[in-house]
N, CA, C and O of each residue as an XYZ file, in Angstrom:
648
protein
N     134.128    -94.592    117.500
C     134.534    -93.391    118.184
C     135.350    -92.522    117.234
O     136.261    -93.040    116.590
N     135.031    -91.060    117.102
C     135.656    -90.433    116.182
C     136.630    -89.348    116.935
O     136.342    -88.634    117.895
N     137.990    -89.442    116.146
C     139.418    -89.301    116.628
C     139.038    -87.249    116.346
O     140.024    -86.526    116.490
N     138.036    -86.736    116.079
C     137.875    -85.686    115.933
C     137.839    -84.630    116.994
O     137.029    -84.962    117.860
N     138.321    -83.665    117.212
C     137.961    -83.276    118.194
C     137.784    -81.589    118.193
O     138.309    -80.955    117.277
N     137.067    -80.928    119.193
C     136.515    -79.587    118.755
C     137.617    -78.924    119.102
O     138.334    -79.266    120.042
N     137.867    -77.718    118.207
C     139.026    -76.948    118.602
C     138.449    -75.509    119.294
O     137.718    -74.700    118.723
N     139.043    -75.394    120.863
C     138.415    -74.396    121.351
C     139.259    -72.776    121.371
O     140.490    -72.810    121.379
N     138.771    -71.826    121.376
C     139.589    -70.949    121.851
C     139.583    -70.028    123.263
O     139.034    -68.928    123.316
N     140.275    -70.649    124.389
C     140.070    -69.647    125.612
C     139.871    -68.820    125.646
O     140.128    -68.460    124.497
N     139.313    -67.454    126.485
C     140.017    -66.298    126.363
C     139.212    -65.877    127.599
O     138.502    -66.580    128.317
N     139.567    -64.180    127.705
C     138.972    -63.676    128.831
C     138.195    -62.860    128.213
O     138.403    -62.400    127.090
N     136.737    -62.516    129.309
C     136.127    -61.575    128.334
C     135.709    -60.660    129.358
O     135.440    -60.928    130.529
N     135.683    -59.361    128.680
C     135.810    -58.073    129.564
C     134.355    -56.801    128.797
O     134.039    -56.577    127.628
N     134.016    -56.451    129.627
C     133.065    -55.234    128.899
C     133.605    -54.026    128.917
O     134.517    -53.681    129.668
N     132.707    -52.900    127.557
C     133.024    -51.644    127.470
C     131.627    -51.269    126.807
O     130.976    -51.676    125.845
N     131.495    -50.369    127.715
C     129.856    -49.385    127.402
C     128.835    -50.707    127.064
O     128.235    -50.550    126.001
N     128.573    -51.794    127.666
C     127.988    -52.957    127.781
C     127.735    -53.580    126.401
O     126.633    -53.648    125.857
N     129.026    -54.075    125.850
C     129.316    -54.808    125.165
C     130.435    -56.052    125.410
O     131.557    -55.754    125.818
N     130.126    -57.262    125.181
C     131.208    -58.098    125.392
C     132.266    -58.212    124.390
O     132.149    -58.529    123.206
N     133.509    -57.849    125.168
C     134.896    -58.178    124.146
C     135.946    -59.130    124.695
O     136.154    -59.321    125.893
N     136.480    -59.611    123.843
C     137.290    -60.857    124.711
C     138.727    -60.685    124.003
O     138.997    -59.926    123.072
N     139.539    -61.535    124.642
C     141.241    -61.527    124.402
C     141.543    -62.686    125.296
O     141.286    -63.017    126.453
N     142.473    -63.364    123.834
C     143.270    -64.575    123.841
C     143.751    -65.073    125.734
O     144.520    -64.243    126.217
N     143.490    -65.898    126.420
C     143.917    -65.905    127.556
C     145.976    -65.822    127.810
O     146.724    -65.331    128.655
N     146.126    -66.524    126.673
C     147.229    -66.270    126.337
C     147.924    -64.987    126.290
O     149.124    -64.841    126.525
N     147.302    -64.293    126.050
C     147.742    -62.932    125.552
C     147.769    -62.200    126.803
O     148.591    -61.284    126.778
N     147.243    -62.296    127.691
C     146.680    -62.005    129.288
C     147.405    -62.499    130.250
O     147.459    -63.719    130.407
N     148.171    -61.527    131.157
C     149.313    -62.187    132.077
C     148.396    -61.622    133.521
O     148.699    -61.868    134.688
N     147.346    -60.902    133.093
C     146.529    -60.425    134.747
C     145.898    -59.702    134.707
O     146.208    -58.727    134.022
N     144.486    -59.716    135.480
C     143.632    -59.209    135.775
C     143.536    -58.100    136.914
O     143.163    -58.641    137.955
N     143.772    -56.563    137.092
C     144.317    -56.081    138.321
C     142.914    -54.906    138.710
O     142.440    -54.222    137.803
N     142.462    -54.829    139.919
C     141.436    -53.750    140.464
C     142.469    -52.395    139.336
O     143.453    -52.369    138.597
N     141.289    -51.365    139.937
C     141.710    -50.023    139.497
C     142.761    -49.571    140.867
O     142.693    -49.799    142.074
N     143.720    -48.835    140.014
C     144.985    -48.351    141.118
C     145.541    -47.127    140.343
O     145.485    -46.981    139.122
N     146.290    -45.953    141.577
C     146.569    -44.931    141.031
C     147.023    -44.902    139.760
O     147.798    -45.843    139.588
N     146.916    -44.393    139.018
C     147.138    -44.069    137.469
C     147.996    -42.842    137.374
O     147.420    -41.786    137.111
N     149.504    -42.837    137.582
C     150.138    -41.624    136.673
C     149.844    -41.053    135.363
O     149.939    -41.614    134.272
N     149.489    -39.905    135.609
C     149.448    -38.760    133.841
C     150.692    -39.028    133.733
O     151.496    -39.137    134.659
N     151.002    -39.208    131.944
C     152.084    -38.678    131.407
C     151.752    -37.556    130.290
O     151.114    -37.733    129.253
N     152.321    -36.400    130.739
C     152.303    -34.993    129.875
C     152.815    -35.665    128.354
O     153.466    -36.598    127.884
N     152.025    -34.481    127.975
C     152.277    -35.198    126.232
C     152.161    -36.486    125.421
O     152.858    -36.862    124.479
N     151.082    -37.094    126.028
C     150.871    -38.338    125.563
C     149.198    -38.545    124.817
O     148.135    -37.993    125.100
N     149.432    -39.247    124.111
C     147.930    -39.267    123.429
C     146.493    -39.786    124.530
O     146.489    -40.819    125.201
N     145.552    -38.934    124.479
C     144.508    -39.184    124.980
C     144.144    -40.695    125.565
O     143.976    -40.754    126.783
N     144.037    -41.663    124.962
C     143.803    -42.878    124.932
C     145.057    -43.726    126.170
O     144.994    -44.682    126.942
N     146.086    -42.743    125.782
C     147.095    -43.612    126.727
C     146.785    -42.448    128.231
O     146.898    -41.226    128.145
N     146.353    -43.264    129.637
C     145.642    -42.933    130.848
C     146.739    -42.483    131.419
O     146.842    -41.402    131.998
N     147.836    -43.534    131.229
C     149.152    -42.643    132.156
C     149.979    -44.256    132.530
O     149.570    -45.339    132.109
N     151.005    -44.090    133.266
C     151.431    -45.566    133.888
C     151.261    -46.144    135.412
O     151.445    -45.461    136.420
N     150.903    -47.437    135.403
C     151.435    -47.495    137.078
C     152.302    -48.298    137.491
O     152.940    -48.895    136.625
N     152.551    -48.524    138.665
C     153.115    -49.212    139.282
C     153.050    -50.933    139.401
O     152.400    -51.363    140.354
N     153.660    -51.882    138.527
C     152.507    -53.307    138.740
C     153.758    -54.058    139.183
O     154.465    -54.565    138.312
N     154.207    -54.207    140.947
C     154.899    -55.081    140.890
C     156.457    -54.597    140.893
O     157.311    -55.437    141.176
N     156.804    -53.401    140.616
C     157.960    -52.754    140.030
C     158.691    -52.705    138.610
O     159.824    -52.880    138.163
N     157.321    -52.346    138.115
C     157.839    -52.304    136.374
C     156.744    -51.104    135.895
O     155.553    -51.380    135.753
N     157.132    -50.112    135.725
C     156.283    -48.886    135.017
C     155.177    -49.561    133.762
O     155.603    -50.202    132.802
N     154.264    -49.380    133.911
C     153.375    -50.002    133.235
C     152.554    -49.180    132.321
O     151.620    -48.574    132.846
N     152.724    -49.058    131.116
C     151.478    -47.991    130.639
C     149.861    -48.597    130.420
O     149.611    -49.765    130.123
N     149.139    -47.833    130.576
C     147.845    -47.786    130.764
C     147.106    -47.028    129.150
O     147.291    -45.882    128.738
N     146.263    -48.131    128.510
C     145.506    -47.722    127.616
C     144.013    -47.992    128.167
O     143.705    -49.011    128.785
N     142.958    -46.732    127.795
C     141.626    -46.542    128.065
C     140.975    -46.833    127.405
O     140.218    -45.962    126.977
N     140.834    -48.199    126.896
C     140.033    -48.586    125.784
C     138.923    -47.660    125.110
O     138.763    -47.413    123.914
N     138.237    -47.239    126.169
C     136.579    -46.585    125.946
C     137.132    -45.167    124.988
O     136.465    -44.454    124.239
N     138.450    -45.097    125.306
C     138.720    -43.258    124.776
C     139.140    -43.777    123.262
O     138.746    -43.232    122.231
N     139.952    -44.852    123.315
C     140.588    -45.338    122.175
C     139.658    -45.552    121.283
O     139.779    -44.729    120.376
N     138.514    -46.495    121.060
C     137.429    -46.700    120.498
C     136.131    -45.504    120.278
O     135.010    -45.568    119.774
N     136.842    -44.532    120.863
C     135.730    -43.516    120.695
C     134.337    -43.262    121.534
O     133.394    -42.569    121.152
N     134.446    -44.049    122.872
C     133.229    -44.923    123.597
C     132.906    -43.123    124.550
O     133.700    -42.230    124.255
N     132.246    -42.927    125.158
C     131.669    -41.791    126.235
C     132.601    -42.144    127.425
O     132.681    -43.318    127.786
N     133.142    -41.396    127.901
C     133.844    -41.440    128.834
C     133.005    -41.776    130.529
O     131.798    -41.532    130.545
N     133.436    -42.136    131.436
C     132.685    -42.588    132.360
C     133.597    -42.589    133.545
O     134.792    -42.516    133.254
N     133.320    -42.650    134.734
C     134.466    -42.407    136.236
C     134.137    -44.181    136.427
O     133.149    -44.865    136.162
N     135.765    -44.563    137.137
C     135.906    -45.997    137.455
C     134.439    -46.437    138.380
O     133.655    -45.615    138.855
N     134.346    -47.594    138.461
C     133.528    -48.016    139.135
C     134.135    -49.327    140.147
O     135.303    -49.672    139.964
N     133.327    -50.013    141.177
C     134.211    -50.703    141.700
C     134.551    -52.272    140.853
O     135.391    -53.119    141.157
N     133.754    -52.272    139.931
C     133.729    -53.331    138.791
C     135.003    -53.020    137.503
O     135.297    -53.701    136.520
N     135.482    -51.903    137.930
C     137.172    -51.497    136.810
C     137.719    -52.276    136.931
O     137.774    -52.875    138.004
N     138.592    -52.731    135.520
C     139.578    -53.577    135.918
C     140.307    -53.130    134.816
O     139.782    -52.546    133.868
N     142.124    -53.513    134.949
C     143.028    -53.024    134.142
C     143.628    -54.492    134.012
O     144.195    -55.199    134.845
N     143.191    -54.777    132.200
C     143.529    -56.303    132.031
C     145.287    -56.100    131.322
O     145.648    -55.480    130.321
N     146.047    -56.858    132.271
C     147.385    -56.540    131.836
C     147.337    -57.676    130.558
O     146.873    -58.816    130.521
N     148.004    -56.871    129.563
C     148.353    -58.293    128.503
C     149.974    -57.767    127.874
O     150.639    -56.735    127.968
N     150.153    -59.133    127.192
C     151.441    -58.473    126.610
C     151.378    -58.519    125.202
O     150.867    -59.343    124.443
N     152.142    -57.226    124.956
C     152.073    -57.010    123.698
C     153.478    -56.616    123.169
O     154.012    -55.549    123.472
N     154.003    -57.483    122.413
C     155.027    -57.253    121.524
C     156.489    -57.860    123.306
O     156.677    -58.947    123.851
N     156.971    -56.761    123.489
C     157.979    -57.680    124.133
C     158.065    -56.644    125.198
O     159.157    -56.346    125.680
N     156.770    -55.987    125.648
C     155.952    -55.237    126.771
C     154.620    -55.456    127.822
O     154.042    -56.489    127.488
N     154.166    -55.006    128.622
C     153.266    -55.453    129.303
C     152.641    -53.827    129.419
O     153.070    -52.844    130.024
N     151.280    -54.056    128.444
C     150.498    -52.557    128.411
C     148.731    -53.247    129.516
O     148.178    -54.345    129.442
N     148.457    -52.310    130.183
C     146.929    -52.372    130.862
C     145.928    -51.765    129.854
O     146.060    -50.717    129.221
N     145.298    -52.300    129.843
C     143.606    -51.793    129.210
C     142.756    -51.899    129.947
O     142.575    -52.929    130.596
N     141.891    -50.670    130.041
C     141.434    -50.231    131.452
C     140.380    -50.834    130.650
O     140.400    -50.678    129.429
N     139.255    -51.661    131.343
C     137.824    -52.385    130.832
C     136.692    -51.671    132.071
O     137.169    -50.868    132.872
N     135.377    -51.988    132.136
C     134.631    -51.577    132.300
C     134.314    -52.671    133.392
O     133.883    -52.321    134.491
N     134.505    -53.850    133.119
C     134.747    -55.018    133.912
C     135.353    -55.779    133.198
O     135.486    -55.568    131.993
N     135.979    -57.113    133.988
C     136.664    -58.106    133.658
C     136.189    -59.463    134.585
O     136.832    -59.669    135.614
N     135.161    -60.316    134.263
C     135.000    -61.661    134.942
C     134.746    -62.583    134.421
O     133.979    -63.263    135.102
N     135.085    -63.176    133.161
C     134.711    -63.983    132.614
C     135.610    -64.552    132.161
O     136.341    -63.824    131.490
N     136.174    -66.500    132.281
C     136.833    -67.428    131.170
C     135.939    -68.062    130.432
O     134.827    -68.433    130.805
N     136.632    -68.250    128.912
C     135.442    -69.098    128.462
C     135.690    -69.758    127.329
O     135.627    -69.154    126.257
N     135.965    -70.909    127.378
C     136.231    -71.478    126.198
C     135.266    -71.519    124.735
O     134.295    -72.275    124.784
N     135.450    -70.878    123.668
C     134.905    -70.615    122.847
C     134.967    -71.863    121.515
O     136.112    -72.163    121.176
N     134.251    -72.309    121.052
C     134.489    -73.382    119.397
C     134.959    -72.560    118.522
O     134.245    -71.577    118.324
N     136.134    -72.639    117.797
C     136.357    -72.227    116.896
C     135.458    -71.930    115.757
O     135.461    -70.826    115.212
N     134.634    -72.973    115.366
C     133.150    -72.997    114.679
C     132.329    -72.073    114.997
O     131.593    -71.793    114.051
N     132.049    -71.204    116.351
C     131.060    -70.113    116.381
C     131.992    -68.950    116.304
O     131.666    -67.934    116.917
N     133.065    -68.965    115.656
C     133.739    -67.528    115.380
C     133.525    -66.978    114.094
O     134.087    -67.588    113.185
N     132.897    -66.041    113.798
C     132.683    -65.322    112.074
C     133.773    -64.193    112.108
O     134.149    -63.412    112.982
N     134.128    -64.425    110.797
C     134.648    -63.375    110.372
C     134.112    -61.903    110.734
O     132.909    -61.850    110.994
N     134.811    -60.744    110.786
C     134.526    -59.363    111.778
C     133.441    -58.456    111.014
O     133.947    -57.774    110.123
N     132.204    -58.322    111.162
C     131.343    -57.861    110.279
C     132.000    -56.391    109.724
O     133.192    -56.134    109.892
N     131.077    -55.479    109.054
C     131.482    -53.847    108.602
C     132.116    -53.588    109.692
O     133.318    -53.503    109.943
N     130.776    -53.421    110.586
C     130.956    -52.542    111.860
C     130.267    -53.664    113.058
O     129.344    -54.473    112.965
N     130.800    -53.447    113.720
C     130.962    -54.221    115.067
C     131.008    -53.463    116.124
O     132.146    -53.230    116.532
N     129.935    -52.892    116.837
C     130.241    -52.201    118.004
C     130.977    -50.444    117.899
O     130.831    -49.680    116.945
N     131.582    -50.227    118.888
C     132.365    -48.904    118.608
C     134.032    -49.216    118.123
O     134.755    -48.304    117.722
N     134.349    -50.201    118.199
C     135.578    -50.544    117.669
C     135.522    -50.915    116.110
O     134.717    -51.699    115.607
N     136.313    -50.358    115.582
C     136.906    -50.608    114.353
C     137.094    -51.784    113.502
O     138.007    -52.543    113.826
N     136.382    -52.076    112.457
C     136.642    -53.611    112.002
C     137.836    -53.958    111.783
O     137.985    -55.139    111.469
N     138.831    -53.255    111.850
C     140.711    -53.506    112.091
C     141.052    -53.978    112.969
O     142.010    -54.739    112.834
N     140.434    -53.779    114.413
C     140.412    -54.146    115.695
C     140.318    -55.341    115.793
O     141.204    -56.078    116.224
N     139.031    -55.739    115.333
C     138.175    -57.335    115.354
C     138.991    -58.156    114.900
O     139.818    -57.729    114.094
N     139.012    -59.653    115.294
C     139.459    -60.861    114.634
C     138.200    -61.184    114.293
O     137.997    -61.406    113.100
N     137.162    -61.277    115.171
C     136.318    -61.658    114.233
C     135.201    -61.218    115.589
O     135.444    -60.378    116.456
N     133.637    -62.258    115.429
C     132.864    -62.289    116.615
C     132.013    -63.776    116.877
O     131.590    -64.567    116.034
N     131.947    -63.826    118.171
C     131.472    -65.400    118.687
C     130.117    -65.370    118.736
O     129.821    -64.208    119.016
N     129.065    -66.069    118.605
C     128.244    -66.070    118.976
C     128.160    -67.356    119.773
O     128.169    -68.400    119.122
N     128.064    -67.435    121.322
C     128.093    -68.271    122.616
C     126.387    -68.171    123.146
O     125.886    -67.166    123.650
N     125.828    -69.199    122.940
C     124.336    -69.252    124.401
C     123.953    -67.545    123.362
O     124.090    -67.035    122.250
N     123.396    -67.285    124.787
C     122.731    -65.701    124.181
C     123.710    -64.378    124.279
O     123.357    -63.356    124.867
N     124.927    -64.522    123.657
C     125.739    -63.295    124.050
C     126.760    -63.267    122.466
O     127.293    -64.170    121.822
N     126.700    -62.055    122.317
C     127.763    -61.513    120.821
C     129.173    -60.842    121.628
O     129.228    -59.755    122.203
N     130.381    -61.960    121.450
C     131.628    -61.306    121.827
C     132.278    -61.111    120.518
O     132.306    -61.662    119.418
N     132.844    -59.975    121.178
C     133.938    -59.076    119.928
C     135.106    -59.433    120.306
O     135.623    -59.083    121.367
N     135.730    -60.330    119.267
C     137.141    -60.649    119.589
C     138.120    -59.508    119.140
O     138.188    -59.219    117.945
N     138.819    -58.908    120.005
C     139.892    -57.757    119.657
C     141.637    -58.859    119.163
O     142.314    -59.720    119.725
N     141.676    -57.991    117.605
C     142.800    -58.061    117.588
C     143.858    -56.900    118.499
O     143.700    -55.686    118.372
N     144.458    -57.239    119.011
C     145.736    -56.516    119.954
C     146.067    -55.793    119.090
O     145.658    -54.649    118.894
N     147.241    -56.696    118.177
C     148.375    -55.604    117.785
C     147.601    -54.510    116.683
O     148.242    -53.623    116.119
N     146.540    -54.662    116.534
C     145.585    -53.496    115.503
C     145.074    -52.719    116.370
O     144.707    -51.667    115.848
N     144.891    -52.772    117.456
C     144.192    -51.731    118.400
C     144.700    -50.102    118.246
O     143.982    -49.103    118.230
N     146.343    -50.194    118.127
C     147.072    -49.164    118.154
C     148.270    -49.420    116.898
O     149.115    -50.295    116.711
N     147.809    -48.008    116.063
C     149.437    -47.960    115.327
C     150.558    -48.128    115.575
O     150.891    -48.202    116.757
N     151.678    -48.266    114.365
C     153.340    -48.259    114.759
C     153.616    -46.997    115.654
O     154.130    -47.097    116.768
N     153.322    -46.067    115.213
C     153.511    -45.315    116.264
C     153.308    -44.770    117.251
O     154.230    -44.115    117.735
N     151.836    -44.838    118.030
C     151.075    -45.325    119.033
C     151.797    -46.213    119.448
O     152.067    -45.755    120.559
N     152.391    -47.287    119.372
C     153.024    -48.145    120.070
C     154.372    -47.881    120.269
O     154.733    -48.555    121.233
N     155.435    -47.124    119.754
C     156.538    -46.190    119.886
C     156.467    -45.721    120.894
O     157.393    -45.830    121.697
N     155.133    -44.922    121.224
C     154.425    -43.562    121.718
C     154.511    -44.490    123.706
O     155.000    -44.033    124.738
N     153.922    -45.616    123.498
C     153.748    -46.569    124.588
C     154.815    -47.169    125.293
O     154.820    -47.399    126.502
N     155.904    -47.462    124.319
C     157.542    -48.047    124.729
C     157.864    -46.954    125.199
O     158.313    -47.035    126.343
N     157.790    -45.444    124.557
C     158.780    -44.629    125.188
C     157.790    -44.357    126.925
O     158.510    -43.679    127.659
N     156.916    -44.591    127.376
C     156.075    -44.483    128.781
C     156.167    -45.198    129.195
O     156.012    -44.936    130.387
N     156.498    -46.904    128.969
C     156.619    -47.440    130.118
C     158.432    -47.649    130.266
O     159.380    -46.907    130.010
N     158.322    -48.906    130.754
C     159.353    -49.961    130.748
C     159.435    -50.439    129.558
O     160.573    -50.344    129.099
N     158.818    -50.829    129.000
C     159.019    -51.910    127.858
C     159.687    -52.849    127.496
O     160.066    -53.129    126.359
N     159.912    -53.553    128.790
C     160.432    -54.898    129.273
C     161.563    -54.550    129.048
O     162.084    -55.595    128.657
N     162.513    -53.582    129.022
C     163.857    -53.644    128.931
C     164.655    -52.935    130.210
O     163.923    -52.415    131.052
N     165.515    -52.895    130.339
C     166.840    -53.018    131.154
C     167.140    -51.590    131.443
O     168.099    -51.331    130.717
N     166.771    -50.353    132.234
C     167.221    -48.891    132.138
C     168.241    -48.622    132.899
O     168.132    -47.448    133.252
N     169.122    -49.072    133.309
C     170.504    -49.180    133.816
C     171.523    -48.485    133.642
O     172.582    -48.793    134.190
């Protein structure tokens, strides 16, 4: 019997303009329907606005705008995958969200040129699972230092406004 064992990586996987992309389950504190979305004036395109999750101002990123994807009206399959990032809780609005799935470390490649409409900065890499190509998103590359400035000053950003 060999003491070896496969190393998997969880995650959740979510679509945009019908492509599969996935994120660390870890990284993922919730899966939420579509719900009113505050505009915030003066904020970059990509960031949708904040909501309400629970009683903590939440900002909202639109993946599809961020990546450059065609814009499209929610459907009842929207979902806003809360994750945390840095020592905040930002939404990324997906196209859908229903899938866990434990992945082998072994079917993960390194992030080709180009991968989809996202950015090979984005990518950790991509899975190939059964018959399906997931794009693993790196998080903290999704958005610049200051894009993410841009995001602390809109929500909460897990801190104390007292």
């Amino acid at each position: 019997m060999s003491d070896e064992t496969v190393a998997n990586r969880k995650v959740i996987v979510f679509q945009l303009n019908n492509e599969d992309y996935a994120v660390s389950v870890q990284q993922v504190r919730s899966i939420e329907r579509i719900q009113l979305i505050t505009r915030v004036p003066q904020t970059s395109d990509f960031i949708k606005g904040v909501i309400n999750l629970r009683g903590v101002v939440t900002p909202v990123i639109d993946l599809r705008t961020r990546f450059g994807m065609e814009k499209i009206d929610f459907t009842p399959s929207s979902r806003i995958i809360i994750v945390f990032w840095g020592d905040m809780e930002v939404g990324l609005i997906a196209d859908a969200a229903n899938d866990v799935m434990d992945i082998p470390e072994s079917a993960i490649e390194p992030a080709p040129e180009t991968a989809g409409a996202a950015s090979a900065d984005y990518i950790e890499g991509v899975a190939k699972t059964d018959d399906r190509l997931l794009i693993l998103l790196h998080l903290k590359r999704v958005l610049s230092a200051d894009e993410i400035k841009e995001l602390e000053l809109t929500g909460d950003s897990g801190h104390d406004r007292t």
